[in-house]
Backbone as CSV, one residue per row, in Angstrom:
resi,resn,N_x,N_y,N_z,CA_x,CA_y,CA_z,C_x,C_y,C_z
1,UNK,10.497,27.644,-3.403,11.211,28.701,-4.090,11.630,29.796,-3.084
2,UNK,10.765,30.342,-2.201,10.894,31.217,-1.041,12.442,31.238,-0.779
3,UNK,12.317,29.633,0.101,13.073,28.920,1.058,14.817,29.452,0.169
4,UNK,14.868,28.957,-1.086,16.318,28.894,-1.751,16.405,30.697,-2.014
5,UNK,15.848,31.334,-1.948,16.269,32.839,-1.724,16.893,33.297,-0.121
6,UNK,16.262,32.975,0.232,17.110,33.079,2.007,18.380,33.436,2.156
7,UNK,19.101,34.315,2.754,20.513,34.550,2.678,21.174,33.692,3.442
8,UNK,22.249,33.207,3.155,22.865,32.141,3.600,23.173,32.198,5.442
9,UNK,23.212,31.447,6.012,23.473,31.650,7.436,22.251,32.497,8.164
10,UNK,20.626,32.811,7.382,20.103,33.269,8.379,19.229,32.493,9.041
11,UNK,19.361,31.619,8.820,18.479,30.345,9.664,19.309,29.720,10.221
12,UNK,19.538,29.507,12.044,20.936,29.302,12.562,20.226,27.824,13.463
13,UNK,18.543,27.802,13.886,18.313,27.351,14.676,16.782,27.163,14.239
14,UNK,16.089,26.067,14.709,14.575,25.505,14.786,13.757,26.832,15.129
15,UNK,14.337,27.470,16.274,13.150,28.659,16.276,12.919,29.582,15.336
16,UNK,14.241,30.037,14.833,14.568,31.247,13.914,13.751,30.910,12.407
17,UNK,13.829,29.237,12.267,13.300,28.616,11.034,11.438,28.410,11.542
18,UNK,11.033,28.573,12.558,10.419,28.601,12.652,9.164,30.072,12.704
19,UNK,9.749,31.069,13.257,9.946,32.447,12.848,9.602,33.018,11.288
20,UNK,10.620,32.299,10.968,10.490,33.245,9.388,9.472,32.123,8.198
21,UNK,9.215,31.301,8.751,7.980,30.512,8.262,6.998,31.327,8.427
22,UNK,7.126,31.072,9.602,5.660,32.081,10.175,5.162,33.525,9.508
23,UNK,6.367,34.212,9.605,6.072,35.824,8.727,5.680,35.609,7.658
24,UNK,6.466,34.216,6.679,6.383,34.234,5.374,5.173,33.938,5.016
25,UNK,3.897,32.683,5.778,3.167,32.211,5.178,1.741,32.089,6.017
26,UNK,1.829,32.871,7.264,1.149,32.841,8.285,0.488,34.474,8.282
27,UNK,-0.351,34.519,8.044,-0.651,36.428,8.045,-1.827,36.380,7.270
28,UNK,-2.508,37.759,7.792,-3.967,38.115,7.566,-3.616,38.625,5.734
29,UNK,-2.733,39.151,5.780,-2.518,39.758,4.622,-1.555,39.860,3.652
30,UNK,-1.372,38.686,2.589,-0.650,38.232,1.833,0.409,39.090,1.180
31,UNK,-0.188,40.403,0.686,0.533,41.287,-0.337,0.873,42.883,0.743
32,UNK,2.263,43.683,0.190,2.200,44.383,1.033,2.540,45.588,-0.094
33,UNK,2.309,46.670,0.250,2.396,47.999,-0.399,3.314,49.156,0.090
34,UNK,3.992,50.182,-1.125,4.847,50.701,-0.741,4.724,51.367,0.871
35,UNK,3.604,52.012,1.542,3.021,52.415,2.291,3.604,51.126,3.459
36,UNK,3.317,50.405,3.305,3.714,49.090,4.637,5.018,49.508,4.449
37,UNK,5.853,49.437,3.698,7.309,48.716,3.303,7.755,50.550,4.045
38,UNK,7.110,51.632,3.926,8.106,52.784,4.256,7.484,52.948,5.953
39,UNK,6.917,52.177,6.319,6.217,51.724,8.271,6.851,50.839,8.405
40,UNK,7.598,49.882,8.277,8.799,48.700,8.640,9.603,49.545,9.620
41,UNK,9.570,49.194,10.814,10.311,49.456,12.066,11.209,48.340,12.424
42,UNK,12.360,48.804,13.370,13.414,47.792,13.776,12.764,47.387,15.014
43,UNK,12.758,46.048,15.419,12.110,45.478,16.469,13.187,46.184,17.768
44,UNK,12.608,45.940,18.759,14.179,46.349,20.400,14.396,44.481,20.021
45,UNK,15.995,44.960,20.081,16.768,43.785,20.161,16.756,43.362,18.718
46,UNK,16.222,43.769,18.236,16.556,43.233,16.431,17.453,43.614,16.312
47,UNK,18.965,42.587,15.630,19.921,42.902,15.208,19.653,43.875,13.597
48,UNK,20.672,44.479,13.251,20.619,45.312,12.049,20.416,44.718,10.668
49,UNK,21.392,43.432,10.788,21.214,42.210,9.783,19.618,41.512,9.732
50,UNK,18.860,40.804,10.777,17.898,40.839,11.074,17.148,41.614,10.523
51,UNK,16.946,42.902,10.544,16.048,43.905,10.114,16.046,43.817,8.720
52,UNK,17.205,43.834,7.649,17.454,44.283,6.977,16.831,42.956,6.052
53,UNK,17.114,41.177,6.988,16.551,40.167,6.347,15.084,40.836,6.343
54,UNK,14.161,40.718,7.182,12.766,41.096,7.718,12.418,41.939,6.234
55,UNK,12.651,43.517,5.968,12.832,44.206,5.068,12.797,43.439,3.269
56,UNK,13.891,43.254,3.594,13.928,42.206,2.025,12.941,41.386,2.027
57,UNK,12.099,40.385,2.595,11.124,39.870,2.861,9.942,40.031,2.538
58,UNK,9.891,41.691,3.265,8.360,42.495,3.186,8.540,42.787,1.492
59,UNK,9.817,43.080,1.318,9.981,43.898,0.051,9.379,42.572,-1.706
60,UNK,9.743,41.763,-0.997,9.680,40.531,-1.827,7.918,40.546,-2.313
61,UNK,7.517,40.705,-1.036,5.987,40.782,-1.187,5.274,41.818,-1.891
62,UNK,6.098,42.889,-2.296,5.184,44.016,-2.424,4.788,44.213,-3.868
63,UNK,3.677,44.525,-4.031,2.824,44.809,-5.101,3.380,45.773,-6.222
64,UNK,4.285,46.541,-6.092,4.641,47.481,-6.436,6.651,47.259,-7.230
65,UNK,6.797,46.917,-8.282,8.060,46.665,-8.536,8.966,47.651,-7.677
66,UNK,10.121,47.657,-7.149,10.796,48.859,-6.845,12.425,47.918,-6.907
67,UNK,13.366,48.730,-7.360,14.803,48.167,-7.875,15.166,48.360,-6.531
């Protein structure tokens, strides 16, 4: 289910798919809170799009409904 939410074109390559596996299902800590989600920093070299996937991501996770 994850996987078919993904925005189209952001998985370009094996690493990148390998990457966002990793964030998605690999981690000490499953659920994230408004508190994480307003500490989300742009990586150096993170494109803006990038970030903004990353973001939606964390946001997906969070405990807390927010529109």
């Amino acid at each position: 289910m994850w996987f078919t939410t993904l925005l189209p074109n952001l998985i370009l390559n094996y690493g990148q798919l390998e990457i966002v596996i990793h964030e998605q299902f690999v981690r000490e800590e499953m659920k994230v809170d408004v508190i994480g989600l307003t500490r989300i920093q742009r990586i150096d070299d993170e494109s803006l799009d990038d970030y903004i996937s990353r973001f939606r991501l964390m946001k997906a996770r969070c405990m807390t409904m927010i529109p």
